[in-house]
N, C-alpha and C positions, 0 to 999 in steps of 0.2 A: 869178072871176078871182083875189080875194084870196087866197083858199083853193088855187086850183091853186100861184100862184107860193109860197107856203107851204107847202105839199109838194113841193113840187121842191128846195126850200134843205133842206127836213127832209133828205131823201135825201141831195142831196149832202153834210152836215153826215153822216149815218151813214156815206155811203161811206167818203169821211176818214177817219173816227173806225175804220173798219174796217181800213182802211189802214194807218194810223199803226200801231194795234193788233200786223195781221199783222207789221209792219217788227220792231216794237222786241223783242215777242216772244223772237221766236228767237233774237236778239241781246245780249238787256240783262243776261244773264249773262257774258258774256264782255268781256274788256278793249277799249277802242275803240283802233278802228287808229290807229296813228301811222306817217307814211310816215317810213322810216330810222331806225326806234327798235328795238333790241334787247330783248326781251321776257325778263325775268329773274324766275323765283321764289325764295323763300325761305320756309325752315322755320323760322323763330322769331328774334325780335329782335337780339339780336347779329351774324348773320350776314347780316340785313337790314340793321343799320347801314352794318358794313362793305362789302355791296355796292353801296349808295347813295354811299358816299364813294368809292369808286372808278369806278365807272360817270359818275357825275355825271348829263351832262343829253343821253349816247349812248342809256338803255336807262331803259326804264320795270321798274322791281321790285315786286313784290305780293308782300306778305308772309303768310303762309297761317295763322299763328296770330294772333287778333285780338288789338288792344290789353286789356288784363287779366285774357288767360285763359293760359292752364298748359302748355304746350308736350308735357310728359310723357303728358297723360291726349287732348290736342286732336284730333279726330277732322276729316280735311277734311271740308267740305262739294261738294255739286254744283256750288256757284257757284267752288270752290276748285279742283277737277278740271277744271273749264271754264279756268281760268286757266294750269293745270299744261300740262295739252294743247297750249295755247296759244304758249308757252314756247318758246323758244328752248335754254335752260338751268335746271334746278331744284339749287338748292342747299343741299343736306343736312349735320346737323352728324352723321351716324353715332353708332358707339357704340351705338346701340338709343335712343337719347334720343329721335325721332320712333316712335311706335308704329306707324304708319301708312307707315312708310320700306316695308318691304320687298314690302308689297301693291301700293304706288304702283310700283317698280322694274317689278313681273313687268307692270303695266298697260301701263307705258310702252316694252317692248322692242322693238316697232314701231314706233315713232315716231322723230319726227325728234328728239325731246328729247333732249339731253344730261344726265345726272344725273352729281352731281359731290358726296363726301360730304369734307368737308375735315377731320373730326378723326379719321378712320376710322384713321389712319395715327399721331395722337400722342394719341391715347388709350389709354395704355399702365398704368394703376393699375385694381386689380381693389377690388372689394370684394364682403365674403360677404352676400349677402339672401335670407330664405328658405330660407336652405339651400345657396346656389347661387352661384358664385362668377361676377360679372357685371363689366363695365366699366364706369368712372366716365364718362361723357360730357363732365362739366362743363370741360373744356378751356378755355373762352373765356373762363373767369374770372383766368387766368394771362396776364399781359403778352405774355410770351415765348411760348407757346404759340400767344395768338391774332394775333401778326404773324405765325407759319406759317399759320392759316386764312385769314388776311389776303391773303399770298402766293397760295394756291391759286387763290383768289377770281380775285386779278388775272390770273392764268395762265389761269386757264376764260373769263372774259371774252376773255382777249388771242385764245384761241384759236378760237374760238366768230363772233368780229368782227375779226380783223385788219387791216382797215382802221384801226380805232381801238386798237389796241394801245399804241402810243407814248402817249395819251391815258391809257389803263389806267396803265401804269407810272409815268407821273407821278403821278397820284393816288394810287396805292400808294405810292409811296416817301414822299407826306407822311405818312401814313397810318399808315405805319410807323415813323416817326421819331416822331409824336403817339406810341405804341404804345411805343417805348424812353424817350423822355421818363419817363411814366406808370411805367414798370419801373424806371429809378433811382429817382424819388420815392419808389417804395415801399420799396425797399434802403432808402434812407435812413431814411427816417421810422420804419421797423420794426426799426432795426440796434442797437439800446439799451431792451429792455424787458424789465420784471421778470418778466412773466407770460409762460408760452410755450404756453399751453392757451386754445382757447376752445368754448364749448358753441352749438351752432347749430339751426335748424330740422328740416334734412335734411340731407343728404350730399352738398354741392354744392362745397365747398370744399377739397378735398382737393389739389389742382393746386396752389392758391393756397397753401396751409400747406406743401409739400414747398417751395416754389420760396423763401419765405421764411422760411423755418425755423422753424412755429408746429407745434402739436398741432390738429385737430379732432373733438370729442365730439359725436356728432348724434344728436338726437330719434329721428327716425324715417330711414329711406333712401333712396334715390338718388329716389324720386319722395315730394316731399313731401305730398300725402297718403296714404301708407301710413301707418298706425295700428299705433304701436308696441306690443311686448306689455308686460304688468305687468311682468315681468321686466328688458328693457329701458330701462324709464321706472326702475326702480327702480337699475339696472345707472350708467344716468347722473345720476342724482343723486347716489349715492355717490362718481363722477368727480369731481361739478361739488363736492361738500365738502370731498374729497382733496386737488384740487388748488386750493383758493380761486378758484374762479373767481367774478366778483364781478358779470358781465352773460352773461346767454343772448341769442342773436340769434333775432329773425324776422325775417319778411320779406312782404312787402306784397302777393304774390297768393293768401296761403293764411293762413289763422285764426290769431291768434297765441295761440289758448288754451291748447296745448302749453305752449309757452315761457313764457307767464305762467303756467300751474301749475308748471312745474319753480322758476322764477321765485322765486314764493311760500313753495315747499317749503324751496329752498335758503339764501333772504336774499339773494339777488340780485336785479338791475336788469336792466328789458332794454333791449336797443338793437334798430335793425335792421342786417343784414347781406345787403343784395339781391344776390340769384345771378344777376339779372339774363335769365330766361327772358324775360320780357315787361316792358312799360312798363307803365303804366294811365294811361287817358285824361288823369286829372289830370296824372300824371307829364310824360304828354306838353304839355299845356297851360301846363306848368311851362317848359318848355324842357329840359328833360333828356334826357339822352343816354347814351348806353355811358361817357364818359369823366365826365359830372359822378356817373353813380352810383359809378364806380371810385374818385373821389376821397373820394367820402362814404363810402363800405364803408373806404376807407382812416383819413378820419378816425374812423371810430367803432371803428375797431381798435385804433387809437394807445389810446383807452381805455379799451378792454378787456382788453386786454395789458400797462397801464403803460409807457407808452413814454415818453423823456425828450424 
């Protein structure tokens, strides 16, 4: 009798077990329903900031580049495709800055997905790599630039969910005003310095130096790890002695060995200067944000440049 009722619980204990199994399966790649939530993706951290700050607590956002990896080189995953599908809206910074943008595009023409690429339109600085004259992406690193991706953000939300529209634009407008804030300080602070040059990792800062009137000398190009030639490395060293520059910048999701050999070569100090593609887990555990790195790239610029 022991034995039967003991096979019978066995059973029902595997049925379950089988159960649960079949359920979660099919499902535990994909985001869990929320009744009356807008389903929003993102292509890499800035633009997941700001859709978060506008959105609020209408639309759940999943961001497709994980915390401390590279946005340039990031390949989605299946759990990531699972999410895109999913989507109500995926939101691209163009440019060519996702690798992965235009594969995803021809995937999704059937769908009900909206793809919305917000810097496609003010990415307007070329530079030559390779051979090959290509567009800078790094838009978002510009005040003034990224209240237009800011904008767009809110307009594809408004559009996408109109019910909640008036929601969207309030949050935008603070959004935006944080964003002008952020762009006088940096007038300010940047409006009195002796040095007008600075040497960087990659090519990320080009927006940023037109908008406030610096020079940038980069390592290597618009995707920081590309490996510069001996030519190159040679080509900015004799920059960085010409023009006294006195710190090379890196930055915290790629090796700072470059910058510390130019570093070494030159008699310079480094600082960092984050382009701000990704966070890293720490960063995030920090509490840091699009605006606390904007203010520290701010500060470490004041002294890198001499500013009074």
């Amino acid at each position: 009798m022991k034995i039967r009722t003991f096979l019978i619980i066995a059973a029902l204990l595997a049925f379950l077990a089988i159960t649960y199994f079949t359920m979660t399966t099919g499902t535990r790649n994909r985001p869990p329903a929320v009744a009356n939530k807008l389903r929003v993706v993102t292509s890499f951290y800035p633009l997941y900031y700001f859709a978060t700050q506008i959105a609020g607590d209408k639309a759940i956002v999943y961001n497709i580049t994980p915390a401390g990896a590279e946005p340039h080189d990031y390949e989605p995953t299946t759990q990531d495709m699972a999410h895109i599908e999913d989507s109500k809206l995926l939101i691209l910074n163009g440019g060519k800055l996702e690798a992965w943008g235009d594969k995803v595009k021809n995937t999704l023409q059937n769908t009900a997905t909206i793809i919305v690429s917000v810097g496609d339109d003010i990415a307007n600085q070329k530079v030559i790599e390779d051979g090959e004259t290509v567009r800078d992406p790094h838009v978002w690193l510009d005040p003034v630039l990224a209240k237009k991706e800011a904008t767009t953000i809110a307009d594809s939300l408004a559009a996408v969910d109109p019910a909640n529209a008036n929601f969207y634009e309030n949050n935008a407008t603070q959004l935006l005003a944080k964003l002008d804030a952020l762009d006088q300080k940096y007038r300010q602070d940047l409006s009195s310095c002796k040095q007008k040059n600075i040497a960087t990792a990659h090519t990320a800062f080009g927006y940023l130096a037109r908008e406030y009137e610096f020079e940038q000398i980069a390592i290597s190009g618009l995707s920081p790890d590309a490996e510069p030639s001996a030519k190159k490395l040679a080509d900015v060293t004799d920059y960085v002695k010409k023009h006294n520059i006195k710190y090379i910048f890196f930055e915290s999701l790629v090796s700072p060995k470059l910058a510390e050999t130019l570093a070494y070569e030159t008699g310079a100090k480094t600082l960092v200067l984050n382009p701000l593609e990704g966070l890293t887990n720490q960063e995030i555990a920090q509490g840091q944000d699009y605006f606390t790195v904007m203010r520290n790239n701010l500060k470490n610029l004041q002294t890198a440049l001499d500013c009074k």
